[in-house]
N, C-alpha and C positions, 0 to 999 in steps of 0.2 A: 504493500500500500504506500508505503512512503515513497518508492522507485516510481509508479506512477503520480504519486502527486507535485512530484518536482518535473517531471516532463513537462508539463500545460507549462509550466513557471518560465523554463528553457526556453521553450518555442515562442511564448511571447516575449522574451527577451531577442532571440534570432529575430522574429520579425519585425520591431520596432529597429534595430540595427540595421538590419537590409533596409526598411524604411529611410532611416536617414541617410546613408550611403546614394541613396537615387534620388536624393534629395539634392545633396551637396553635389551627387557629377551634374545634376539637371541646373543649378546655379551657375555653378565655373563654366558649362557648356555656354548659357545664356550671357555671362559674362562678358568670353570670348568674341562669342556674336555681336554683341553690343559694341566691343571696344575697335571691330572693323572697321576702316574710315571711307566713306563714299565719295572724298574728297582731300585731296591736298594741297597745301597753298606755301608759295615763297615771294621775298621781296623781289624786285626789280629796280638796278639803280641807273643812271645814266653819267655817262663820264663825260665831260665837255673834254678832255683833251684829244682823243679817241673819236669822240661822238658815237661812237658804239652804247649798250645796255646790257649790263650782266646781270645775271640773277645772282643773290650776294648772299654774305655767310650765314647759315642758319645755326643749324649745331650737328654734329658728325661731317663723316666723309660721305662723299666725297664733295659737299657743300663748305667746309673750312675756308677756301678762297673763294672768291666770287668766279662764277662760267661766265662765258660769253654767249648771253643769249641769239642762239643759229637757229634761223627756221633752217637752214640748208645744209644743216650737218646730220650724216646719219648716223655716229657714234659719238658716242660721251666718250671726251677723252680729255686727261689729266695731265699735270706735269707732277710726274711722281720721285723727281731726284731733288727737286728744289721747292721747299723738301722732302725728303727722305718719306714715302709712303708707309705708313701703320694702321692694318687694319684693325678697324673697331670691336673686334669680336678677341673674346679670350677664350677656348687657345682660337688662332687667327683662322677666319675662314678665307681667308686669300688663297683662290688657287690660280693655274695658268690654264689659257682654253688653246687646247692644243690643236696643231695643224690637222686642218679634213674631220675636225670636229661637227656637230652641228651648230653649235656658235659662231664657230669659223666661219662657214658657211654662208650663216646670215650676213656674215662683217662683207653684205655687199656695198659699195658704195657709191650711189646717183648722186652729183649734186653738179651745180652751177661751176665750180673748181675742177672736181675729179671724177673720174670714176674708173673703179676696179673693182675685184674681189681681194676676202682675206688668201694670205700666200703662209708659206713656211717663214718664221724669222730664222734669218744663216748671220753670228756675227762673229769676231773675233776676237773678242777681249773676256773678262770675266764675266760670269751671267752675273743679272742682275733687271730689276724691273725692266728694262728696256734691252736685254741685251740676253736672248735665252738662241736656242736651235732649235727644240722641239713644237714652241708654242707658233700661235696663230700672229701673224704681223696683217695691220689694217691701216688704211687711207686715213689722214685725220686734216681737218680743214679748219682754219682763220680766216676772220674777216675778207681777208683778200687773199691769203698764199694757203699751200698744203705737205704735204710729208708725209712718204711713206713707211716712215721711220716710227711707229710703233709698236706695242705689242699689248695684245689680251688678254683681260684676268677679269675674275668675277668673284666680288668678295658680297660679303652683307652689310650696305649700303645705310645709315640715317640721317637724314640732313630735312625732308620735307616736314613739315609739321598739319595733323588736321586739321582738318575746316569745316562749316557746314553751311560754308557761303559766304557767310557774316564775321566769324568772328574764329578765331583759333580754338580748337575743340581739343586738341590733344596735343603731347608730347613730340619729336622725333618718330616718324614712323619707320619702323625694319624694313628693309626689301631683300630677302636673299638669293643670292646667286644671281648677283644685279653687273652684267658684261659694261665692262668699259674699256679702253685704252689706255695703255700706259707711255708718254712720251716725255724725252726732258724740253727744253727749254727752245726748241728749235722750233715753236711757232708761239711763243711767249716773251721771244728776245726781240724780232722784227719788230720793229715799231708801228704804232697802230694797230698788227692783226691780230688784237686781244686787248679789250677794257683795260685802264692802267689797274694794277695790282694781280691780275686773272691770273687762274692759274689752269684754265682749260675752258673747253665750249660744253653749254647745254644745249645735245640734240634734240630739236624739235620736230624734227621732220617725219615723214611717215613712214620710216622706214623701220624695222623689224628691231635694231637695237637703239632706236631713238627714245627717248626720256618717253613718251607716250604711251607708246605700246609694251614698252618692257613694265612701266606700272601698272598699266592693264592686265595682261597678262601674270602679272606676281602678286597683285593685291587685287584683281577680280574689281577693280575700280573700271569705267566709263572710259574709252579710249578718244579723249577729246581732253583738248585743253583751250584755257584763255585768255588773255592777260590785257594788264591796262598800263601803258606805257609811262613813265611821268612826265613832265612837260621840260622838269630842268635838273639841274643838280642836286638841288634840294625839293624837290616833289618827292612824292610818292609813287611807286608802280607796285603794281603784282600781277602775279601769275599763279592761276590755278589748273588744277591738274584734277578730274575727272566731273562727277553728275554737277550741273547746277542747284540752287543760283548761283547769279555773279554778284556779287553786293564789293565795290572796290572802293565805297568810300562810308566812313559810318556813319548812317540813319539815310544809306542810297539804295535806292530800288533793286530789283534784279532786273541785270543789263542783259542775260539771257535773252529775254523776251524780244529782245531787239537783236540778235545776232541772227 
């Protein structure tokens, strides 16, 4: 008698425990869910020396320096020796995307400068971000000039911040396994063909590893973007990155509705 009257005691103990156990994954699941961003947004500055527009430092990589905002680049690409590139991730998700890869692959490049595909990098000095045998080497373009002198890597990327049109809604968002180019200073040194301080361009363009589609694609965000230019060196611009509205100045309409 007593072995059965502790049983009923047991099993409603198990099932109030399984109870909250589907409780607590069905929170952190909803969580998750919630903390998705339908929307991310960055500054836009303008340089009078240049007269170029970069998008400027948020926080993480590869957002530290300001880009040079390119509707006509099809790869994000970096100057990763000056300086010295460190990925954001402990231990580092920095890898190399190798030749005849399917990143490679994509590293095709249309634009008003150049075009090619990605090739094998062959060089002769010590490896190093710009300098391997094995990986993927790609096109990379400035304002006016270009070089074929990079090479490919895909690390996990934070620098945009959420949005919900209006107003900054969240921290740094992750993007992993976010392809960009690695090149030093050989289109950062010419004068004019990068915002003063820049330390690379942000691809806007529609091509496969452009800012757009690659956060599309990794965060299931809206493959559209928008931005509001500023008028001078001290204005305001921004630029957002997926679903509407567009609200670009506060207590301003959605400018959506008019694009």
């Amino acid at each position: 008698m007593e072995t059965m009257l502790k049983l009923p005691q047991f099993s409603v103990f198990m099932f109030v425990l399984l109870c909250c156990c589907c409780c607590c994954c069905c929170c952190i699941q909803f969580m998750g869910a919630a903390a998705k961003p339908k929307a991310l947004v960055a500054p836009i500055v303008y340089d009078p020396i240049t007269n170029l527009f970069s998008v400027v430092q948020m926080a993480g990589r590869p957002f530290e320096r300001p880009l040079l905002l390119s509707l006509d680049s099809s790869i994000v690409w970096l100057d990763c020796i000056h300086p010295p590139y460190k990925s954001s991730t402990t231990p580092s998700s920095l890898r190399p995307v190798l030749y005849r890869s399917a990143v490679c692959n994509a590293a095709n490049v249309r634009s008003s400068l150049i075009s090619g595909s990605g090739g094998k990098d062959e060089c002769f000095r010590p490896p190093s971000l710009i300098c391997t045998n094995t990986s993927c080497s790609a096109w990379i373009s400035g304002s006016y000039s270009s070089s074929p002198n990079s090479v490919m890597w895909t690390d996990t990327i934070s620098g945009l911040k959420a949005t919900d049109g209006r107003s900054v809604t969240g921290g740094p968002v992750r993007v992993p396994k976010f392809a960009f180019a690695c090149a030093g200073d050989v289109l950062t040194e010419p004068p004019n063909s990068v915002p003063t301080g820049a330390g690379g361009a942000a691809a806007l363009s529609r091509a496969v590893l452009a800012l757009p589609t690659q956060l599309s694609s990794k965060l299931s965000i809206k493959r559209k973007f928008a931005y509001c230019l500023p008028r001078g060196p001290t204005g305001k611009g921004v630029l957002f990155f997926g679903d509407s509205p567009y609200s670009f100045l506060p207590g301003g309409g959605d400018y959506s509705t008019a694009l």
